[in-house]
C-alpha positions in Angstrom: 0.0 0.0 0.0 1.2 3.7 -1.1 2.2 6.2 1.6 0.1 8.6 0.1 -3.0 6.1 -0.6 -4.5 6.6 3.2 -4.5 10.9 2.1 -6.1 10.2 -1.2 -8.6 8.0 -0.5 -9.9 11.0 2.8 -9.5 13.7 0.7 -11.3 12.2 -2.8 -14.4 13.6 -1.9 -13.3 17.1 -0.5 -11.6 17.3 -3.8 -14.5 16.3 -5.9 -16.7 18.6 -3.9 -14.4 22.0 -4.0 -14.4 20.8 -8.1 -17.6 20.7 -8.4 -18.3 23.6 -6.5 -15.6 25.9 -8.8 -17.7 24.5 -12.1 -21.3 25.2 -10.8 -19.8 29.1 -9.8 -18.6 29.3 -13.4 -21.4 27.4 -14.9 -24.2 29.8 -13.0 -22.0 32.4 -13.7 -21.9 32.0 -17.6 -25.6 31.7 -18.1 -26.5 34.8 -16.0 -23.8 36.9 -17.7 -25.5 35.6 -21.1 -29.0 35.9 -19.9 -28.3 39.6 -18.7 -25.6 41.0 -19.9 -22.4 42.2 -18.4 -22.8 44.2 -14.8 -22.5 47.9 -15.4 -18.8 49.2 -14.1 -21.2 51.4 -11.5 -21.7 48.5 -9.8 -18.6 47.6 -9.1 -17.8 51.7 -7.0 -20.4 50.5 -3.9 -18.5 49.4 -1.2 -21.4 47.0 -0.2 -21.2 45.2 -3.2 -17.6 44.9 -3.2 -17.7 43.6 0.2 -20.4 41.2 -0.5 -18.2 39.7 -3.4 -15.0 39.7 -1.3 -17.3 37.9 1.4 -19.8 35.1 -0.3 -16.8 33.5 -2.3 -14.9 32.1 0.4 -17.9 31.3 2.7 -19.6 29.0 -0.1 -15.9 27.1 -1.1 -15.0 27.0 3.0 -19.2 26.0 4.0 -18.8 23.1 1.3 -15.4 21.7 2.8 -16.2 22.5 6.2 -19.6 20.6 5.9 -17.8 17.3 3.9 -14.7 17.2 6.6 -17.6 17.1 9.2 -19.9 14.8 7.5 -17.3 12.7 7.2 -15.3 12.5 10.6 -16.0 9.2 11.7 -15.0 7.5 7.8 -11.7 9.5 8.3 -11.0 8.1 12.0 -12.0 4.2 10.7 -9.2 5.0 7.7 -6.9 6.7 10.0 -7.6 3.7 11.9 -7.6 1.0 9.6 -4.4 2.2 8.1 -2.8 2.2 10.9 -4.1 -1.3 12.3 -5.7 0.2 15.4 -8.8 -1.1 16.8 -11.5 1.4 15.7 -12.9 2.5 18.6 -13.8 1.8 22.5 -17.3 0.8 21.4 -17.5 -2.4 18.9 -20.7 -1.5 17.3 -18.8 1.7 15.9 -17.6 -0.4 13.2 -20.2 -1.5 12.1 -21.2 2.4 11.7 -18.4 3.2 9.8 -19.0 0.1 7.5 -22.9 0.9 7.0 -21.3 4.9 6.2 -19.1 3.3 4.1 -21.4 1.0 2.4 -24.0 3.7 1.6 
């Protein structure tokens, strides 16, 4: 098994979900630019607006990830776990969560 393998396999879905996000910005982005036009440069001198930009990027890329990395905390403890050839947890029904997590 890879070194690397165990960091992969966690992070597969964080990276497919940060993807995903980027292409549904552009994607949304594309048809309301073609639907209305380009934004008048007027737009662009209120501070409010500025600040919204600066501000609603990053929360929707860091919401997604945060979300995923929480979502899937106990499938990256069984990993961490299983990689490392620990017993997964003080309770024994846990792995069966992490298998029925897994599974789904």
């Amino acid at each position: 098994m890879a070194k690397l393998e165990p960091i992969h396999i966690k992070n597969e879905m964080l990276g497919a979900n940060a993807l995903a996000n980027l292409i549904g910005v552009f994607f949304l982005n594309q048809i309301l630019l073609g639907a209305e036009g380009p934004l008048p440069r007027e737009i662009w001198q209120n501070p409010i607006a500025i600040w919204i930009d600066r501000i609603f990027i990053p929360f929707a890329f860091g919401f997604v990830a945060i979300t995923t990395l929480v979502y899937e905390g106990p499938i990256r403890v069984y990993l961490n776990n299983l990689y490392k050839k620990v017993e997964s947890s003080h309770n024994p029904s846990m792995g069966c969560f992490y298998h029925l997590r897994l599974d789904s």
